[in-house]
NURODO-237389 format. One record per residue (C-alpha): residue in one letter; x, y, z. Coordinates in pm, whole numbers, padded with zeros to 5 digits, always signed. Example, Ala and Ser with C-alpha at 12.3 -4.5 7.8 and 13.67 -1.06 7.14 Angstrom:
2
A+01230-00450+00780 S+01367-00106+00714 
//
This chain:
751
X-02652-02386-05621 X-02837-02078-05572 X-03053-02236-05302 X-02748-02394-05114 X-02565-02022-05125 X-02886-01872-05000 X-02899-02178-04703 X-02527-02099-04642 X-02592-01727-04580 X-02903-01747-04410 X-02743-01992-04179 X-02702-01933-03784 X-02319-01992-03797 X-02275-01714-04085 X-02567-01477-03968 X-02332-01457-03657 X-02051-01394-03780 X-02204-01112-03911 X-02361-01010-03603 X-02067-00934-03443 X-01940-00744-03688 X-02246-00525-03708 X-02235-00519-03316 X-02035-00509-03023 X-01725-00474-03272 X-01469-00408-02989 X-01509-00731-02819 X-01362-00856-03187 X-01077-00648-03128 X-00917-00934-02824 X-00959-01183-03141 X-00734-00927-03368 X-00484-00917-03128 X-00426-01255-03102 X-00455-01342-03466 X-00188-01079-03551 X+00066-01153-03263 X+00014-01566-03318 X+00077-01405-03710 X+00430-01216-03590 X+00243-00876-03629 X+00161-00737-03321 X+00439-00673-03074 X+00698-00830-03288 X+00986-00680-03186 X+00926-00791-02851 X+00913-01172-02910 X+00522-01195-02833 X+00473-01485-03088 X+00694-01671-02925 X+00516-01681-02631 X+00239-01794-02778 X+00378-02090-03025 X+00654-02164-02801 X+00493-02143-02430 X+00732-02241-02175 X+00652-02352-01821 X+00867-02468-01525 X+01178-02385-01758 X+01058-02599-02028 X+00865-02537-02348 X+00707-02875-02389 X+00373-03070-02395 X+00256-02911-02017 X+00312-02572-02103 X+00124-02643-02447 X-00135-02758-02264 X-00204-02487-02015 X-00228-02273-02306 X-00485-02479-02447 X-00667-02441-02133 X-00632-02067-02124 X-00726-02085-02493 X-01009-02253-02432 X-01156-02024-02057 X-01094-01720-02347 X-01331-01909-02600 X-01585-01992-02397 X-01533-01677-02198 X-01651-01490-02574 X-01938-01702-02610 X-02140-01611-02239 X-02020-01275-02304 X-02193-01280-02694 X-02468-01511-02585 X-02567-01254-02295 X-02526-00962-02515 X-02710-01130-02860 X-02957-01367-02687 X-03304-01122-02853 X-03147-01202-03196 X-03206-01560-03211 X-03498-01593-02912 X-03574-01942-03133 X-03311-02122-02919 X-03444-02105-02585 X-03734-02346-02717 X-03446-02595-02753 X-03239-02812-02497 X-02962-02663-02414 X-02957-02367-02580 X-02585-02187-02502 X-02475-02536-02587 X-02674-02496-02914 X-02523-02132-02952 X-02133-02281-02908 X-02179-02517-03177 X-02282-02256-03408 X-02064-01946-03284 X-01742-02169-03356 X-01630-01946-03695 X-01366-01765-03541 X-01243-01953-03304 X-01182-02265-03540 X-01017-02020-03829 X-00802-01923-03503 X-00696-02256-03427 X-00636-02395-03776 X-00407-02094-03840 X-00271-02117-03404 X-00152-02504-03492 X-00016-02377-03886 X+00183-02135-03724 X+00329-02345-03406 X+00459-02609-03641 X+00648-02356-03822 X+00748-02199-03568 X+00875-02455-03336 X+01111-02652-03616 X+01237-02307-03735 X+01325-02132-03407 X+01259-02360-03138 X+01478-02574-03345 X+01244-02908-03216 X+01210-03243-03379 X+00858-03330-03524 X+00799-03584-03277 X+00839-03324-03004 X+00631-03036-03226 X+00342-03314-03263 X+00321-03389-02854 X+00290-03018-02797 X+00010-02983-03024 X-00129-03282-02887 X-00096-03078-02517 X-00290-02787-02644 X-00584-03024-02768 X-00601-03176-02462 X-00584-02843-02209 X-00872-02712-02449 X-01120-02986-02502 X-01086-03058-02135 X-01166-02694-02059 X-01410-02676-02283 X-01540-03032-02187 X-01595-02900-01782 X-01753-02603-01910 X-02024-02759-02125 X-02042-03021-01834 X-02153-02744-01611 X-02373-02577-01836 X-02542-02947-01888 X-02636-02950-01523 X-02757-02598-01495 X-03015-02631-01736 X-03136-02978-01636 X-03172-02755-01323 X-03374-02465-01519 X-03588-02722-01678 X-03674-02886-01385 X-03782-02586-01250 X-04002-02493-01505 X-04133-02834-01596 X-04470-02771-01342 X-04490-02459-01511 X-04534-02522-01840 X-04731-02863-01751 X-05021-02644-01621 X-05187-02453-01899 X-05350-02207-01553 X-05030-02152-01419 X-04801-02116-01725 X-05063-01828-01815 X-05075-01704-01505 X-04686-01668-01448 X-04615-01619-01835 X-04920-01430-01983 X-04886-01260-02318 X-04795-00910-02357 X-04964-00703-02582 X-04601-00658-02754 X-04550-00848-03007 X-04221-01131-03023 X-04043-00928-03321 X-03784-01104-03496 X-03465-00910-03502 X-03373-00654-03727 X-02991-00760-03741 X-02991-01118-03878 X-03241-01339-04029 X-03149-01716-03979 X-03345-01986-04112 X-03121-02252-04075 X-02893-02350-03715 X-02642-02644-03616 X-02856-02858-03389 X-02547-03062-03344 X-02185-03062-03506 X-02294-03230-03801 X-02711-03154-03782 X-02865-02911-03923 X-03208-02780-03816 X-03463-02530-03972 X-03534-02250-03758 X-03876-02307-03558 X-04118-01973-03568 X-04125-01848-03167 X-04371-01597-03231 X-04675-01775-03002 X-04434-01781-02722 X-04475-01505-02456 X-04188-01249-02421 X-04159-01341-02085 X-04130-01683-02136 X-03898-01667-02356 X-03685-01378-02158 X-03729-01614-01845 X-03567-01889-02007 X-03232-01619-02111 X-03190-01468-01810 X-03179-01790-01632 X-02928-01916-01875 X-02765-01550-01835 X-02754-01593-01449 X-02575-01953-01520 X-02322-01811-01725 X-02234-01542-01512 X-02183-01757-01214 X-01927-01961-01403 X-01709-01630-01495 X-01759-01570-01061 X-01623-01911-01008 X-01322-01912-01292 X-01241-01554-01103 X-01253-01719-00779 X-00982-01990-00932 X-00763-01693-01037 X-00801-01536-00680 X-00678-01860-00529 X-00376-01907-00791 X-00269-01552-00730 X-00247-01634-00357 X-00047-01936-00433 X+00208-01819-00722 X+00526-01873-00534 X+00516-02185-00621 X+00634-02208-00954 X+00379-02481-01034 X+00147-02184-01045 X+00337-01966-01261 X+00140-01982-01630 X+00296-01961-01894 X+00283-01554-02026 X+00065-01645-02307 X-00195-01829-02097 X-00183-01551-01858 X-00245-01286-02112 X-00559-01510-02289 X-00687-01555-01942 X-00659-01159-01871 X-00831-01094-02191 X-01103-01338-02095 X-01162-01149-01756 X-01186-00857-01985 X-01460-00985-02194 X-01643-01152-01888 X-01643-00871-01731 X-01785-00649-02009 X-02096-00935-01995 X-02148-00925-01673 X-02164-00517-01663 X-02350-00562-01976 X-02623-00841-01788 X-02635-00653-01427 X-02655-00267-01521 X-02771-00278-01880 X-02748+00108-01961 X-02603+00191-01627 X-02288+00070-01739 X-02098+00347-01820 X-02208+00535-01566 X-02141+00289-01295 X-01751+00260-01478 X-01731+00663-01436 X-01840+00601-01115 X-01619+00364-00969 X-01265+00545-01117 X-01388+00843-00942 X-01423+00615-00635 X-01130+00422-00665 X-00933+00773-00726 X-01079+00933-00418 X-00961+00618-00222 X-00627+00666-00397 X-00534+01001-00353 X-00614+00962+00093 X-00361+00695+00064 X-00661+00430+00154 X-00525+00190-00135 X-00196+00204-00271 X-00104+00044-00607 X+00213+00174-00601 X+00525-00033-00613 X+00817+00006-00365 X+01183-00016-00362 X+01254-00325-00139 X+01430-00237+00136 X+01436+00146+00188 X+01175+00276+00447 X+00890+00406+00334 X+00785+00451+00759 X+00939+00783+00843 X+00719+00996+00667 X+00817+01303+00854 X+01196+01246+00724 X+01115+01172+00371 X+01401+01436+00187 X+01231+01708-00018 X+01259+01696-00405 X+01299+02045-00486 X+01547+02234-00667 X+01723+02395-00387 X+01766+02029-00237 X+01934+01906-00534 X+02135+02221-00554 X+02231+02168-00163 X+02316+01799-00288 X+02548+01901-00478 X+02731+02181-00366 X+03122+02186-00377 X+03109+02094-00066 X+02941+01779-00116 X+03136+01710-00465 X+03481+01737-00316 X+03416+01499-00008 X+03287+01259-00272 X+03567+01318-00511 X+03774+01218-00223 X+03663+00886-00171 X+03616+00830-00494 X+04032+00917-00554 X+04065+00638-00294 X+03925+00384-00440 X+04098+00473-00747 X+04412+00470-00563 X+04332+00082-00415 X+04225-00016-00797 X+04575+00088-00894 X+04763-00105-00700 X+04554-00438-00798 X+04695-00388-01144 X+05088-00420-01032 X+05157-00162-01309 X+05265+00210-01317 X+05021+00300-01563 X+04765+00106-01612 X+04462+00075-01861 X+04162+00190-01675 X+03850-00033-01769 X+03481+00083-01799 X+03246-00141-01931 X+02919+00008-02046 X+02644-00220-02155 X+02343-00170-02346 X+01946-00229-02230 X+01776-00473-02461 X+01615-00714-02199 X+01703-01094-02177 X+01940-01067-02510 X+02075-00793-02411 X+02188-01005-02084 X+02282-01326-02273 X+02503-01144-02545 X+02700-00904-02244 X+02726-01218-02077 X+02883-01416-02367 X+03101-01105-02391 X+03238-01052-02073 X+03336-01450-02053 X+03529-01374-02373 X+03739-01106-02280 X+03779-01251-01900 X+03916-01548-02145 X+04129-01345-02316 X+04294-01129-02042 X+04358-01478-01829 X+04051-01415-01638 X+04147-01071-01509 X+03879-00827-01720 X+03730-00781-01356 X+04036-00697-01169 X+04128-00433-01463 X+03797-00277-01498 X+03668-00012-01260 X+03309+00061-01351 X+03054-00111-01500 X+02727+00094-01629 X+02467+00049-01818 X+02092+00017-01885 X+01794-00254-01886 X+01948-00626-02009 X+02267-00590-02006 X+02340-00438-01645 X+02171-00768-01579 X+02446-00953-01731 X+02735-00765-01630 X+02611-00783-01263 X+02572-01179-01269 X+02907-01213-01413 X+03077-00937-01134 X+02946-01147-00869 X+03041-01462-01034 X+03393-01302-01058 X+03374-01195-00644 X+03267-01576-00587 X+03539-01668-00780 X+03797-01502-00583 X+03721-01688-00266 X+03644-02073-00422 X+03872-02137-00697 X+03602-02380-00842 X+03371-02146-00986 X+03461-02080-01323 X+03237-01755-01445 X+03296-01847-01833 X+03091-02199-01752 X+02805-02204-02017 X+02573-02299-01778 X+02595-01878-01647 X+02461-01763-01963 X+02186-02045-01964 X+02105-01887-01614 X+02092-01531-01726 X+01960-01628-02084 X+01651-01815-01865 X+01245-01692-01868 X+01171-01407-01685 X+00845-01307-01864 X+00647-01607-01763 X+00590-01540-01403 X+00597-01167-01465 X+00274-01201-01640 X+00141-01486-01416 X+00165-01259-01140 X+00019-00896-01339 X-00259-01109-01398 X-00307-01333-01078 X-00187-01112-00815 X-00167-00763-00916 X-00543-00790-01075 X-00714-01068-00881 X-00569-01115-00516 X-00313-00761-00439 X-00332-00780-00057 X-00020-01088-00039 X+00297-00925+00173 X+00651-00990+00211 X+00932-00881+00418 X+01249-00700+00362 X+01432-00702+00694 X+01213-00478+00937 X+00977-00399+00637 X+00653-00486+00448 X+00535-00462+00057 X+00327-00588-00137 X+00384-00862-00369 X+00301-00781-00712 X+00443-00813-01079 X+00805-00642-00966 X+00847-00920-00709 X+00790-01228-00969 X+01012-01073-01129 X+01308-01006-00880 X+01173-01405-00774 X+01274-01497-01092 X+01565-01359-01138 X+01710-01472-00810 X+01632-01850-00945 X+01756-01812-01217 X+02131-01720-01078 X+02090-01959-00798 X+02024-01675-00563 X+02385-01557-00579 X+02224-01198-00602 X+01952-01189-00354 X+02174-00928-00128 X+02168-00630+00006 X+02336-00306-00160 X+02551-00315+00158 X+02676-00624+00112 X+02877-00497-00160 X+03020-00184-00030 X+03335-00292+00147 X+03470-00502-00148 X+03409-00189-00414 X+03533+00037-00118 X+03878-00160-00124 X+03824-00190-00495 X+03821-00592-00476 X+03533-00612-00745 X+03441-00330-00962 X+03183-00047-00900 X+02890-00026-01070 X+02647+00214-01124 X+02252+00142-01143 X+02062+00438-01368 X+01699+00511-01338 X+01521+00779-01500 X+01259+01026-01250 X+00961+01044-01473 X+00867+01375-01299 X+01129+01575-01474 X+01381+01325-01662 X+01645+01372-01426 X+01904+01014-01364 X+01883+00859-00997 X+02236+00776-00971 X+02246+00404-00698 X+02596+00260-00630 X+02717+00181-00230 X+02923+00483-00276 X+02827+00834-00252 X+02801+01016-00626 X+02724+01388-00611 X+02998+01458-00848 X+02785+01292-01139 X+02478+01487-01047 X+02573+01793-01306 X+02831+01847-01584 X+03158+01987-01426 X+03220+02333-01581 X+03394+02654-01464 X+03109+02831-01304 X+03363+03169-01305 X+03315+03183-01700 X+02956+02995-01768 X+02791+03014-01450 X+02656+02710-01232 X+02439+02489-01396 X+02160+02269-01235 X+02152+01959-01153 X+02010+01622-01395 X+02116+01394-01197 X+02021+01279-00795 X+02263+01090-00588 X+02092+00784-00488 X+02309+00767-00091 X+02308+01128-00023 X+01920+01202-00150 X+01780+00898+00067 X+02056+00905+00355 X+01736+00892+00653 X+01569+00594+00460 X+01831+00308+00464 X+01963+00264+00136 X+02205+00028+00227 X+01931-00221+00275 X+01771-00145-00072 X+01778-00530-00249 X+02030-00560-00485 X+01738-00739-00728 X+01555-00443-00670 X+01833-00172-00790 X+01887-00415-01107 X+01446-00416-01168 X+01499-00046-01118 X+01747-00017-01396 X+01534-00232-01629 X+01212-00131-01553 X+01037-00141-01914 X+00710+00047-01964 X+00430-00126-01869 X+00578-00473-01819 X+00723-00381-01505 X+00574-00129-01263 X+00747+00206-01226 X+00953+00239-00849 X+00801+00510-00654 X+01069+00634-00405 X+01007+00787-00024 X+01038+01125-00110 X+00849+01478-00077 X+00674+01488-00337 X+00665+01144-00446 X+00902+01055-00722 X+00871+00753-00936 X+01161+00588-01154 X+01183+00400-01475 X+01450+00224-01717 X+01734+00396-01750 X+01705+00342-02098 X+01485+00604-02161 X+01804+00881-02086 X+02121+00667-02146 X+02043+00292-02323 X+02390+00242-02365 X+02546+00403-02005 X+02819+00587-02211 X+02689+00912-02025 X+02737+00830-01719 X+03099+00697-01806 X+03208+01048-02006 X+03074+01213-01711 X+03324+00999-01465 X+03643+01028-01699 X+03543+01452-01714 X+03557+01431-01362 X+03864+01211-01309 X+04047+01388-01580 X+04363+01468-01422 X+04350+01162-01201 X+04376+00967-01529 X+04597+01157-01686 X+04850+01089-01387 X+04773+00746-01302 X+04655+00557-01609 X+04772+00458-01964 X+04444+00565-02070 X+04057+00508-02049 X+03951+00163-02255 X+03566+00214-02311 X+03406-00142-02385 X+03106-00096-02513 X+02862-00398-02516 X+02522-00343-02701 X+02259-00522-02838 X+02222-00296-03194 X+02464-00231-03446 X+02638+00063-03433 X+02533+00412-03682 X+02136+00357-03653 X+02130+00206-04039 X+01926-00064-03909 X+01536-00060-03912 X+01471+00277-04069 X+01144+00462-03969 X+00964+00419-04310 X+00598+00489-04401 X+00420+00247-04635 X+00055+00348-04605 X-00160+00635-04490 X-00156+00566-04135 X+00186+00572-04105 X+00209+00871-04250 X-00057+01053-03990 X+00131+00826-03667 X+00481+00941-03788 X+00462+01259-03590 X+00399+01112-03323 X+00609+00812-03316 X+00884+00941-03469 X+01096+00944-03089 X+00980+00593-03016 X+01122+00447-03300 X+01433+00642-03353 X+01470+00747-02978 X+01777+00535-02919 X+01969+00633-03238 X+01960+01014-03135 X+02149+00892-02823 X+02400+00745-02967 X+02444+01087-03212 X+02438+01322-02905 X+02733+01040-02698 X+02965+01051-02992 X+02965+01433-02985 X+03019+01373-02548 X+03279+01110-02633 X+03491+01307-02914 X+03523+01581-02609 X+03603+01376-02378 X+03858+01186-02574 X+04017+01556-02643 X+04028+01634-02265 X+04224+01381-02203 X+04526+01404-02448 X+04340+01151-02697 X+04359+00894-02442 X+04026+00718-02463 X+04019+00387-02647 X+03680+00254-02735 X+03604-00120-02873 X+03244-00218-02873 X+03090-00564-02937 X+02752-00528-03097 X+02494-00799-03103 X+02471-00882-03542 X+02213-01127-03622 X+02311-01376-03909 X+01976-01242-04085 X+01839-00887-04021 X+01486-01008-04010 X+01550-01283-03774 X+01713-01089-03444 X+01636-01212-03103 X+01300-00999-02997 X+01360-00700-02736 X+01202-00909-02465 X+01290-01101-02110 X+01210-01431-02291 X+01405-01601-02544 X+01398-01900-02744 X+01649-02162-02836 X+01737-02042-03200 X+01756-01676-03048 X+02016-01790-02771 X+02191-01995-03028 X+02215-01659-03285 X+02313-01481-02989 X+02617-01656-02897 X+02756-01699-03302 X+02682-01325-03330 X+03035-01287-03038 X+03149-01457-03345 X+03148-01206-03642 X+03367-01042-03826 X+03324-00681-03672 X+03348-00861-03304 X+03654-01064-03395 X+03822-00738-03498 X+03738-00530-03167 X+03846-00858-02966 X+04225-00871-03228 X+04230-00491-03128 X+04205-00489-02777 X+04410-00767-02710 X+04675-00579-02935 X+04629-00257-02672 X+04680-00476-02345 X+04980-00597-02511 X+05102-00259-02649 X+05029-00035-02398 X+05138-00245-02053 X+05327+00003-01883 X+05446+00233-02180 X+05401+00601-02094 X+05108+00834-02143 X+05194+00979-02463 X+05245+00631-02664 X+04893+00530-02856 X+04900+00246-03110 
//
């Protein structure tokens, strides 16, 4: 036993395992992260396992999609071992005396991945028949996929490798032949061959199932045996050249949807680029590496900052040509923006439209409607969607015609926007019915698939493609998948103009709404609707008794009047609104300075401040015209913040919790801070606000639909039974009560 432990430890398969854990340890770090989001660890919240276990391509999470993973799976495996075989090949110089040695070094460097895969296909199973909610039969042709999209990948791979060193050998065949010339070309050094100092192996896999003892190298030159390496080295890094090559050419072609990945290929194959690259820095510039890294950002900065490249992404539609007109972002502008002047014009127009709403609703004193709607990405969407078809059930399909503004953040101004334009459609073919299922299938449908096709195709590999938005250019990158998407998805209902839309809200035909973004140079809230908004730019206070205040807000219309926002993409304003960190690129806008924008999420996740802001300003408007202010209020949390407390269970939490402590409870302070804005605003106007909100409840706590722009079929299914409980049924008893109640009754009656 003690010999066979010894054997076992001294083995090559074990010995490197250990290796790289004593070296290189951050190239082990791409394995961690898949282990622990295939586990449900890493980026759980977000849905990232699902990605993974449940890939979906062309719509469909089935064998194909299975089996591109398996592909991508396999590029990332053999991706690790050139990178590890370039970066290890002195510790085992033994194999270059055999055929095929990389071949030999797979065989033997197959620890990880195979623990990965055992515990990959333990993991799908469950996973598919508990969320996915698929049939064995269905479960087994998927895993069957992803064995075929990796042995054939790894298959083509070894196939190559095969021919490249039946090419080295023949090449050094005359060499070694002649005992002149191999001494000649290959003479030994007076340096000795040392073994290394990291591993000792004395037994290797000569094949899957033979083993081999180690043979003693010692007599062989260094060169020689170096010779034999680098050639292998040079093979190896051809075949990263070529896979990059393939991504290149995919990039180029990704608006085809054949040629969207699924997001967890895409994100294996970026993390194989990752490693290959490392390699081939590693192989080319040895110990220049680093400084050849420093190097290039300083280069790639320089080129940058004189506007020679430009990763920046664009608003599509608004001109980014007339540099000399681009408005200045100052704080005299924004004070200029919104002078009383300014506020009072807009006011006007504003009181107009209000007027036209008013008579739509053939009643003295109506109930004004304002929807707000909560971020939360695709489930966000899919629950305001289920929502809104709900209550346009329940009011006999008039919760458009009695609403006035819609506002929100992320997800669910998604949702509500679909189901506005639905409701326009619907006004001019009686045949579309906006409470059809099939809607919140469309808005419920992938969106993170060709997101990450494209960050990794396009916006790494090939970022030169262009498109055109009326007279003008940009460049295609992770933003435009995304719009792409999105406009599939809803049958390209949306892909329109913000113009489009302005003489229906103008006449008050379809409600306004109100696109959020927040400026990431000072947190102020770019405000985009068709109609001018200077009025919501600042709080409204007597400036006689408190003084003026400035400005946290910028008026999308007046701000970029020279730079054609009418003809900014309606897609674009929505990707503006939901614009989550790092999965979608921040919007940098034509201004002086520059000014970029992100989700408006990150100021008001549920859009309840920009809907105080409108009733403070409206007040006496209200008060003369309307029954009252009913605040619907559809989110994707429960309401109070009891739900996933910030709570430390080791030592690392405990040094993180500083820092993290807004991330995780970011949201929650919100909704403390709009309760305070709402109990004012409900005493401003004679307790005549009436708020109802739906809130997205899980059945189980642990099981919620991940914060993400994908979404499996269990998730969609606990999305639309969650319209179904008890705290929902109540707000839907209690608003229907109010229409009922307060139908022309005066302003003073209140249930």
């Amino acid at each position: 036993m003690k010999v066979f432990l010894r054997g076992l430890y001294y083995s090559f398969p074990v010995q490197l395992i250990l290796l790289h854990f004593k070296k290189f340890q951050v190239l082990l770090i791409f394995w961690y992260i898949l282990f622990s989001t295939v586990n449900g660890n890493f980026m759980k919240s977000y849905g990232a396992d699902s990605l993974f276990l449940a890939p979906e391509y062309l719509g469909q999470v089935n064998a194909a999609a299975a089996a591109i993973v398996g592909s991508a799976i396999g590029i990332f495996i053999m991706s690790w071992n050139i990178t590890t075989f370039i970066l290890f090949s002195r510790h085992f110089r033994f194999l270059a005396t055999s055929s095929n040695p990389f071949l030999k070094y797979c065989i033997n460097n197959f620890g990880i991945p195979l623990v990965f895969l055992v515990f990959y296909f333990a993991r799908a199973i469950h996973f598919n028949y508990t969320k996915e909610l698929h049939a064995p039969g269905q479960i087994t042709l998927q895993l069957l996929g992803l064995l075929v999209g990796l042995i054939l990948t790894i298959a083509l791979s070894f196939l190559y490798f095969f021919r490249y060193d039946k090419r080295i050998l023949r090449a050094l065949t005359p060499i070694i032949s002649n005992p002149q010339l191999f001494k000649s070309q290959f003479k030994k050094g007076e340096t000795r061959l040392n073994d290394s100092r990291l591993i000792k192996v004395e037994w290797f896999l000569h094949s899957p199932f033979t083993l081999k003892k180690v043979r003693d190298v010692s007599h062989y030159s260094k060169e020689f045996i170096e010779t034999i390496f680098s050639r292998h080295h040079f093979a190896a890094v051809v075949s990263i050249f070529i896979a990059f090559v393939f991504l290149v050419l995919v990039g180029f072609m990704l608006d085809n949807p054949y040629f969207q990945l699924p997001a967890a290929a895409a994100i294996t194959v970026f993390f194989a680029i990752l490693i290959a690259v490392s390699g081939a820095f590693s192989y080319f510039l040895q110990t220049w590496s680093i400084p050849f890294l420093v190097l290039l950002f300083v280069f790639l900065n320089v080129l940058y900052k004189n506007d020679i490249i430009d990763a920046s992404n664009k608003a599509y539609g608004l001109n980014y040509l007339n540099k000399t007109e681009r408005p200045i972002y100052s704080k005299e502008s924004l004070h200029e923006l919104a002078s009383a002047e300014n506020m009072e014009r807009d006011q006007k127009n504003m009181i107009s439209i209000l007027d036209a709403w008013k008579v739509k609703q053939n009643e003295a004193r109506p109930l004004l409607f304002i929807i707000n709607t909560s971020g939360g990405g695709s489930r966000s969407a899919t629950f305001t969607m289920n929502v809104l078809q709900r209550l346009d059930s329940i009011t006999g399909g008039k919760i458009m015609q009695k609403t006035f503004l819609i506002t929100g953040a992320s997800g669910g101004m998604l949702g509500a926007t679909y189901f506005r334009e639905l409701d326009r459609m619907r006004q001019t073919n009686a045949t579309i019915n906006p409470c059809d299922q099939r809607y919140v299938d469309d808005i419920a449908g992938d969106l993170l698939n060709p997101l990450f096709s494209s960050f990794v195709a396009r916006d790494l590999a090939s970022p030169a493609q262009k498109f055109s938005v009326g007279e003008y250019e940009y460049i295609k990158d992770r933003g435009y998948a995304f719009e792409e998407k999105l406009n599939a998805n809803t049958h390209g209902i949306l892909n329109k103009q913000l113009g489009e839309w302005y003489d229906d809200e103008k006449a008050a035909r379809i409600p306004l709404v109100i696109f959020n973004s927040v400026i990431t140079r000072d947190g102020r809230k770019l405000i985009i609707g068709t109609q001018p908004t200077s009025f919501l730019m600042k709080p409204l206070v007597d400036t006689t008794t408190m003084g003026d205040v400035d400005a946290d807000g910028l008026d999308y219309q007046g701000f970029f009047k020279k730079q054609n926002p009418m003809n900014l993409r309606l897609l674009t304003a929505m990707r503006m609104n939901a614009t989550f960190p790092y999965v979608l690129p921040n919007v940098w806008l034509p201004s002086q300075p520059v000014i970029d924008v992100m989700d408006a999420g990150l100021r008001d996740n549920f859009g309840q401040e920009t809907a105080m802001r409108f009733v403070q300003v409206f007040n006496q408007w209200i008060k003369e015209n309307t029954s009252g202010v009913v605040m619907l209020q559809i989110r994707d949390r429960k309401v109070g913040g009891w739900e996933f407390p910030y709570e430390v269970h080791n030592i690392t939490e405990i040094a993180t919790r500083p820092m993290l402590l807004l991330q995780y409870n970011w949201y929650k302070m919100q909704e403390y801070s709009q309760n305070d804005m709402l109990s004012l605003a409900e005493q401003a106007t004679g307790n005549n606000i009436f708020k109802y909100t739906f809130q997205y409840s899980p059945k189980k706590d642990d099981a919620r639909a991940a914060l993400s722009f994908h979404l499996t079929k269990g998730e969609r299914k606990d999305i639309a039974e969650a319209l179904d409980a008890d705290v929902n049924a109540a707000a839907l008893t209690q608003l229907q009560k109010l229409i009922e109640t307060k139908r022309g009754l005066p302003l003073t009656s209140r249930e």
